[in-house]
MMTF fields as JSON, N, C-alpha, C and O atoms, coordinates in Angstrom:
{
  "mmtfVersion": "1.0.0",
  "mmtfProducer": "UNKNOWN",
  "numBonds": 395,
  "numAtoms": 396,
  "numGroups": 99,
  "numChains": 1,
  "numModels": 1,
  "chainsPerModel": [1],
  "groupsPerChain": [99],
  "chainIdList": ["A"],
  "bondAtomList": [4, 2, 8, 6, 12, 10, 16, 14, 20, 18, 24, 22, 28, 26, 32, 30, 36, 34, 40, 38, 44, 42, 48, 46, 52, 50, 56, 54, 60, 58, 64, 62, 68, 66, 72, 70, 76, 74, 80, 78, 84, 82, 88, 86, 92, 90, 96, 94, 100, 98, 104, 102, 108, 106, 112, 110, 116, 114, 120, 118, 124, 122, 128, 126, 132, 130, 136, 134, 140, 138, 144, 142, 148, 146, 152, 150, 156, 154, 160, 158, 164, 162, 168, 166, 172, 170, 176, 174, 180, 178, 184, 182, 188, 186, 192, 190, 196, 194, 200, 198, 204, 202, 208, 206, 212, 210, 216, 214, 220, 218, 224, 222, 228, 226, 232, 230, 236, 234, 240, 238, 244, 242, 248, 246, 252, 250, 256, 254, 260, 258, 264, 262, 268, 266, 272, 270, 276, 274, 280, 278, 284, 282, 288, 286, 292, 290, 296, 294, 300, 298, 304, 302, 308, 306, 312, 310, 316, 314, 320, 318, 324, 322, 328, 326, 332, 330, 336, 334, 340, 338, 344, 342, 348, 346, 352, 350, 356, 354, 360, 358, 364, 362, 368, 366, 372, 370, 376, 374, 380, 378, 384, 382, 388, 386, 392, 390],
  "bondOrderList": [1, 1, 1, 1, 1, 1, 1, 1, 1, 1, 1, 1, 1, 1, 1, 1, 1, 1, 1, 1, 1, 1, 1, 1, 1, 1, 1, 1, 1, 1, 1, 1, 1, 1, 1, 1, 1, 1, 1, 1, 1, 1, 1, 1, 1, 1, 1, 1, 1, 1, 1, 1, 1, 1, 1, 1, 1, 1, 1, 1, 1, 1, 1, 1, 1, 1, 1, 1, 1, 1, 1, 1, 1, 1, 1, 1, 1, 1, 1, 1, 1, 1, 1, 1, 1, 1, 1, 1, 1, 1, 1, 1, 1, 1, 1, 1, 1, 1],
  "groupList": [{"groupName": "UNK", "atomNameList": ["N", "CA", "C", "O"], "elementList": ["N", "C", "C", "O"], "formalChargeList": [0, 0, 0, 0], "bondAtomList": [1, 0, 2, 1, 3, 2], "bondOrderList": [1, 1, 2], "singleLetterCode": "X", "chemCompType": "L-PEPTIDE LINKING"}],
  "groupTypeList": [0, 0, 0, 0, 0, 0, 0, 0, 0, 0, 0, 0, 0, 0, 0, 0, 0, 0, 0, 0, 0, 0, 0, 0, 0, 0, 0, 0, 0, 0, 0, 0, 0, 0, 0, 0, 0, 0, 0, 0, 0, 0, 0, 0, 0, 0, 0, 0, 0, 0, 0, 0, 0, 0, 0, 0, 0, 0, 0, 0, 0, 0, 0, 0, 0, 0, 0, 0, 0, 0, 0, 0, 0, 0, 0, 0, 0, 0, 0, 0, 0, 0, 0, 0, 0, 0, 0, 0, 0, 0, 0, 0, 0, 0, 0, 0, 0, 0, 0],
  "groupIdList": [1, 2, 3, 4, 5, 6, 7, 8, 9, 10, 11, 12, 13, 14, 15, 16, 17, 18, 19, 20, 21, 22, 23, 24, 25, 26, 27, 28, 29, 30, 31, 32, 33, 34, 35, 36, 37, 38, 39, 40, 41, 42, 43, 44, 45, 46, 47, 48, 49, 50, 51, 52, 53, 54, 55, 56, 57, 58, 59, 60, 61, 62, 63, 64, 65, 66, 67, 68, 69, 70, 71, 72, 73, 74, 75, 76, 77, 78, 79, 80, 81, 82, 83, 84, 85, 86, 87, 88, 89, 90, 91, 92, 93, 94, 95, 96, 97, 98, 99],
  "secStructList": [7, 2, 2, 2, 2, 2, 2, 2, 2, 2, 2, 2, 2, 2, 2, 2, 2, 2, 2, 2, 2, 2, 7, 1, 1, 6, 6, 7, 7, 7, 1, 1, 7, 7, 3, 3, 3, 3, 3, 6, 6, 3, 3, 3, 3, 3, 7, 2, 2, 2, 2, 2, 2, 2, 2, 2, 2, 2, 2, 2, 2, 2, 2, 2, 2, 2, 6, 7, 7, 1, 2, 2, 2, 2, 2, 2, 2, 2, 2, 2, 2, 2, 2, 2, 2, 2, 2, 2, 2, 1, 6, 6, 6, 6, 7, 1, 5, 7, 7],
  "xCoordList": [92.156, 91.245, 91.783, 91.439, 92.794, 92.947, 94.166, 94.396, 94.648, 96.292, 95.336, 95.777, 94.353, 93.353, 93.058, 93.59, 92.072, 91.655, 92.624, 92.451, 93.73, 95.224, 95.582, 95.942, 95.494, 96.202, 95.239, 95.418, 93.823, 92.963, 92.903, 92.071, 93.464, 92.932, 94.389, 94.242, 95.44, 96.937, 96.638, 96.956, 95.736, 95.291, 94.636, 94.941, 93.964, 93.296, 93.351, 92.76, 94.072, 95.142, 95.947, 95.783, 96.736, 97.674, 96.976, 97.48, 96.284, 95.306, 95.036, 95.315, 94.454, 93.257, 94.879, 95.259, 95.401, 96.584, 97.233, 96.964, 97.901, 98.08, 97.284, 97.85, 96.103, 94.913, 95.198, 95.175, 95.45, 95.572, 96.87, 96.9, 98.063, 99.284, 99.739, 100.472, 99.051, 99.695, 98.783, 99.188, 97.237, 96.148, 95.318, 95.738, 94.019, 93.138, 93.631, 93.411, 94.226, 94.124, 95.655, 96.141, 96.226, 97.097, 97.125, 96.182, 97.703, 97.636, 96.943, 97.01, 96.164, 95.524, 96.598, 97.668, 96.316, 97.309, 97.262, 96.197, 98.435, 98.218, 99.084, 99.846, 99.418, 100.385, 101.996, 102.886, 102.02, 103.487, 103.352, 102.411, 104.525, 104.577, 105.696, 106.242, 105.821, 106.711, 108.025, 108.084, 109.495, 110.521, 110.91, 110.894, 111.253, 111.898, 113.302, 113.705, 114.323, 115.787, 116.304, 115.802, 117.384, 117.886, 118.675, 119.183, 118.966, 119.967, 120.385, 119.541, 121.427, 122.605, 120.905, 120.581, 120.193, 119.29, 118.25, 117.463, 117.82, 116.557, 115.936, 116.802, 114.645, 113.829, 113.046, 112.106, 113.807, 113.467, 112.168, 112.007, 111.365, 110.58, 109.929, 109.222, 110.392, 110.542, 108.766, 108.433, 107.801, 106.891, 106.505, 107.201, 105.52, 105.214, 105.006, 105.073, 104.817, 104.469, 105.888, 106.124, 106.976, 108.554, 108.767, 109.693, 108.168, 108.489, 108.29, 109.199, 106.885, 106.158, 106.478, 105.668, 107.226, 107.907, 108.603, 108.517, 109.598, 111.038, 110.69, 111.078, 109.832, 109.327, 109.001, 109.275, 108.152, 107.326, 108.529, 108.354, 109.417, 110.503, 111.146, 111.459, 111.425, 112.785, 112.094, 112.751, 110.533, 109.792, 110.194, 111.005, 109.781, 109.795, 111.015, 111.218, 111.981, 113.401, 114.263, 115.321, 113.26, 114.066, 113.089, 113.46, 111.831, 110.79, 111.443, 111.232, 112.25, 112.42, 114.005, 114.503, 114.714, 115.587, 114.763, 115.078, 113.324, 113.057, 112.281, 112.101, 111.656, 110.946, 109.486, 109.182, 108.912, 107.742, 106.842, 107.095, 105.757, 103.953, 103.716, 104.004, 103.021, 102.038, 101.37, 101.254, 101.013, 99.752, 100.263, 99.61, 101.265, 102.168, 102.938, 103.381, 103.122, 103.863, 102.713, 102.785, 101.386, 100.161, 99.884, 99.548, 99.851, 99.353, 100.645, 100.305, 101.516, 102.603, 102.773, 103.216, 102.263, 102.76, 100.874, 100.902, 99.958, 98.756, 98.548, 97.884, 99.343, 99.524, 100.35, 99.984, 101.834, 102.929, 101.856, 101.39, 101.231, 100.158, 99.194, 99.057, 98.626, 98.015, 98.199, 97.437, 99.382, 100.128, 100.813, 101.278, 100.932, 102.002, 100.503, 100.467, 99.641, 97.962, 97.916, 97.862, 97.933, 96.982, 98.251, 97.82, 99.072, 100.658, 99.998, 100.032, 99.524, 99.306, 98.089, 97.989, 96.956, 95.755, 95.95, 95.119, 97.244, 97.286, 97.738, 98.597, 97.072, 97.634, 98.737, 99.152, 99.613, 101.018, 102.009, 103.145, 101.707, 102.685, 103.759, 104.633, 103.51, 104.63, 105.248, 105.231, 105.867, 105.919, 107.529, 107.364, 108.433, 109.883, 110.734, 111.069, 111.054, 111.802, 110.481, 109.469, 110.786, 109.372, 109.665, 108.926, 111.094, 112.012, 112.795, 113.583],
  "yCoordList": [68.373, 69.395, 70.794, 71.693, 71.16, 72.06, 73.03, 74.238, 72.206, 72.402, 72.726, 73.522, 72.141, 72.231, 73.584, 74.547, 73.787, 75.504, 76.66, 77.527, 76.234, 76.89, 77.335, 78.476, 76.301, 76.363, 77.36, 78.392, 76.453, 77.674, 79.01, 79.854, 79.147, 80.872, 81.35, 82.545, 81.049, 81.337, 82.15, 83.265, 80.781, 80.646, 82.253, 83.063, 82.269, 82.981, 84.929, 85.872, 84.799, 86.003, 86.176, 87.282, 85.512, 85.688, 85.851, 86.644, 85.38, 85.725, 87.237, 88.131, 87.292, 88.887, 89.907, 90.775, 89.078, 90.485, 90.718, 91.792, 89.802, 89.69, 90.732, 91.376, 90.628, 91.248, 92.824, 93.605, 93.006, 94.43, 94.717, 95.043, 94.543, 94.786, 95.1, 96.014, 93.97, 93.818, 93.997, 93.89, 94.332, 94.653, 93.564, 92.448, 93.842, 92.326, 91.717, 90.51, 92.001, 91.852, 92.546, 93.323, 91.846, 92.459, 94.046, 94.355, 94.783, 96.317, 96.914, 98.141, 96.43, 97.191, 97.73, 97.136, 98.921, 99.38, 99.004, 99.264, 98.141, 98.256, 98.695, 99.346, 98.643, 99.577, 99.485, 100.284, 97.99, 97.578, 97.079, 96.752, 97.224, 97.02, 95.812, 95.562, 95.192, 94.189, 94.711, 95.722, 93.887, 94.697, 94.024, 92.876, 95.315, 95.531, 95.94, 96.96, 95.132, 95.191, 95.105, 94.468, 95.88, 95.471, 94.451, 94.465, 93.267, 92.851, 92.632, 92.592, 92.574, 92.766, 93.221, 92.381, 94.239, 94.935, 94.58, 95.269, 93.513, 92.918, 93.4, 93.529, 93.903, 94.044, 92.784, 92.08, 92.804, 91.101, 91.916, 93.086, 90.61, 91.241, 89.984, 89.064, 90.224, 89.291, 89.824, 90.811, 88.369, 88.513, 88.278, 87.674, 88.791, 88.393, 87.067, 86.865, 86.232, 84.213, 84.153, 83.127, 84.424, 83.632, 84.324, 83.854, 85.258, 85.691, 84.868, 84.373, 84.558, 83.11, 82.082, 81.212, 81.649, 80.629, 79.84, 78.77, 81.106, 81.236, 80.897, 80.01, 81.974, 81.652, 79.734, 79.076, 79.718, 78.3, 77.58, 76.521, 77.475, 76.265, 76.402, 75.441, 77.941, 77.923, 77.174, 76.329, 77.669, 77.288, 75.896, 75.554, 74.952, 73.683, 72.975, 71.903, 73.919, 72.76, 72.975, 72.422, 74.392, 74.89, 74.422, 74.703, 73.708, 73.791, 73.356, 74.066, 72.226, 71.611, 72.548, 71.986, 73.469, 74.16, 75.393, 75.658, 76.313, 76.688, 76.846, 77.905, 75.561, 74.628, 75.631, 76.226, 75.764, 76.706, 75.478, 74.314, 75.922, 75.087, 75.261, 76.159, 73.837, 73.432, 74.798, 74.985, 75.572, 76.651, 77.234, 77.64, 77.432, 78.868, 78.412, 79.245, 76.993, 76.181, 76.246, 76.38, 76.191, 75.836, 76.895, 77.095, 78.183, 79.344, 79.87, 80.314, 79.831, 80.391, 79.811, 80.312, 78.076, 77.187, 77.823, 77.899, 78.063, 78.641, 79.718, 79.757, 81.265, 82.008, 82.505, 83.322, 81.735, 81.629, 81.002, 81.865, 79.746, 79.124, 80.087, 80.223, 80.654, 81.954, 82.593, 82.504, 83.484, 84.534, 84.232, 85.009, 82.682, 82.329, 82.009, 82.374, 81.432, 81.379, 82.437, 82.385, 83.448, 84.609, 85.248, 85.547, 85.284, 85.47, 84.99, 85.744, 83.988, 82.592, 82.915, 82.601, 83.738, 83.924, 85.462, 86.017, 85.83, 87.201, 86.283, 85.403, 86.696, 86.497, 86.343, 85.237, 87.295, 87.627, 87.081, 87.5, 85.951, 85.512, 84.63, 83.957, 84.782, 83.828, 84.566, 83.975, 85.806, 86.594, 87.481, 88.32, 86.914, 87.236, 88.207, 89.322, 87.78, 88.924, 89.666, 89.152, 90.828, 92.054, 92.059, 91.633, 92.697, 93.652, 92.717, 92.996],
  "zCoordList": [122.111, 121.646, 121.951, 121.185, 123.242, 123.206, 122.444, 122.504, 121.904, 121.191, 119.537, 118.709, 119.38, 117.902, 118.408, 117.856, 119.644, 120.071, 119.399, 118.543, 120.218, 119.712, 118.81, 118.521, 118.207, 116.295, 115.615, 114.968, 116.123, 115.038, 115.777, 115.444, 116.424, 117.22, 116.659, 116.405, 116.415, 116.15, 114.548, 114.135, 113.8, 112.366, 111.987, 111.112, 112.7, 112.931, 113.076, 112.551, 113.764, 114.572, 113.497, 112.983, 112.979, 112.045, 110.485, 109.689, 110.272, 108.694, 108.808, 108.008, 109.946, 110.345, 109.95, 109.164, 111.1, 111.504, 109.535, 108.996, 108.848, 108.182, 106.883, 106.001, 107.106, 106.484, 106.442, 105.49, 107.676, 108.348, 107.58, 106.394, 108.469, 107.447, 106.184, 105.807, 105.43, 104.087, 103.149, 101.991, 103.379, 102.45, 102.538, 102.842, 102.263, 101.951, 100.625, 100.72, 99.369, 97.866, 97.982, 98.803, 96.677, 96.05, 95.711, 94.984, 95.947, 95.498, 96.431, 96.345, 97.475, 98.328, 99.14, 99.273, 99.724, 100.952, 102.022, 102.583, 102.958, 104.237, 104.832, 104.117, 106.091, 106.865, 106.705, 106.995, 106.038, 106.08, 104.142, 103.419, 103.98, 102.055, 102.41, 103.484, 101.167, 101.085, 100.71, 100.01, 101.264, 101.278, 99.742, 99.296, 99.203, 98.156, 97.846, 98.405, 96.827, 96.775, 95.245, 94.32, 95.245, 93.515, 93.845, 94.966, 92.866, 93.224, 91.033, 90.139, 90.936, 89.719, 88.637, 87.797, 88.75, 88.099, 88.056, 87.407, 88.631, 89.041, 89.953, 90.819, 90.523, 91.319, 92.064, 91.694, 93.22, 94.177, 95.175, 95.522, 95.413, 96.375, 97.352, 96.939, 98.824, 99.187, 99.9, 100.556, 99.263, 100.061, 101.828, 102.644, 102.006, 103.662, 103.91, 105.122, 103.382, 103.481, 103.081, 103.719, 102.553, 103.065, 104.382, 105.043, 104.872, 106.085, 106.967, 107.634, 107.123, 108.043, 107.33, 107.648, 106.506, 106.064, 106.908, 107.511, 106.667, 107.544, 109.207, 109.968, 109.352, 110.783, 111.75, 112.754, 110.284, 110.871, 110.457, 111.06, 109.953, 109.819, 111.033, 111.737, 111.396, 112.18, 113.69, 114.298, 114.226, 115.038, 114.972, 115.833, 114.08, 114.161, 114.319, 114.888, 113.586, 114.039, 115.129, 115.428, 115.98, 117.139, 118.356, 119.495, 118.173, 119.096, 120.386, 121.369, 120.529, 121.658, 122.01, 122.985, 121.659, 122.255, 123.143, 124.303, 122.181, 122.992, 123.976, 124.577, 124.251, 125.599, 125.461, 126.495, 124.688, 125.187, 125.516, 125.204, 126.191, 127.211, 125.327, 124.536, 125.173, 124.603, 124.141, 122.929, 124.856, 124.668, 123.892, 122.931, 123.974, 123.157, 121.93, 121.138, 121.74, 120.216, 119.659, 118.437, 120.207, 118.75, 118.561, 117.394, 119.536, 118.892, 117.819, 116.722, 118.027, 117.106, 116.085, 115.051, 116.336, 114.794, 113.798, 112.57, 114.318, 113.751, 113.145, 112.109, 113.967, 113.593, 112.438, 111.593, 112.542, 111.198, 110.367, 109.624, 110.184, 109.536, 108.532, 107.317, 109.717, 109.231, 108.254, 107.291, 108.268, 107.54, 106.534, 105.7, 106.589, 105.339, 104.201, 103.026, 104.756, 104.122, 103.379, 102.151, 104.02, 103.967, 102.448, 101.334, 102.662, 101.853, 100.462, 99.49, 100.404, 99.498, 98.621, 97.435, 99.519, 98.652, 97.703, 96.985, 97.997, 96.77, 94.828, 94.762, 93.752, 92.611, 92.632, 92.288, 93.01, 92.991, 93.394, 93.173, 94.12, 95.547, 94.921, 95.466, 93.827, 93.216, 92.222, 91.142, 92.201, 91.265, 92.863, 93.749, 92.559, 93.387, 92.4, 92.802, 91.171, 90.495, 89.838, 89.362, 89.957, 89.457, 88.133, 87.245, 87.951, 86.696, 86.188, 85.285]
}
């Protein structure tokens, strides 16, 4: 039960925070924008959920190199959880080449 506490408080933390950052909605403003790049004339835009993508994979295939307590793998595997969610509920999130 307490590794469930975890996850959802991680879940949790990371949606909100997420919220804050990157806007509630597509087009809304938040403090941080998604990074944007040309590549051979295309406009790439790498959203915030491949960010916690990246995150929650690398977490999982590194968990046992980097030995963290129980307490601290569910809040981090909840929180990446979170944010890659939260990534997921914009229209847009599937929309990588713009131009």
């Amino acid at each position: 039960m307490e590794k469930f506490i975890y996850s959802v408080s991680g879940y949790i933390l990371g949606f909100v925070l997420s919220s804050f950052l990157w806007g509630k909605t597509e087009g809304a403003t938040g403090v941080v924008t998604n990074l944007r790049f040309n590549l051979i004339g295309k406009e790439i835009a790498l959203h915030h959920w491949m960010l916690f993508l990246v995150l929650l994979i690398l977490l999982i295939l590194f968990r046992n190199k980097f030995e963290l307590p129980d307490k601290i793998l569910y809040l981090a595997l909840g929180f990446f959880i979170g944010g890659l969610n939260h990534g997921l509920t914009y229209k847009d999130w599937f929309r990588i080449v713009i131009k």
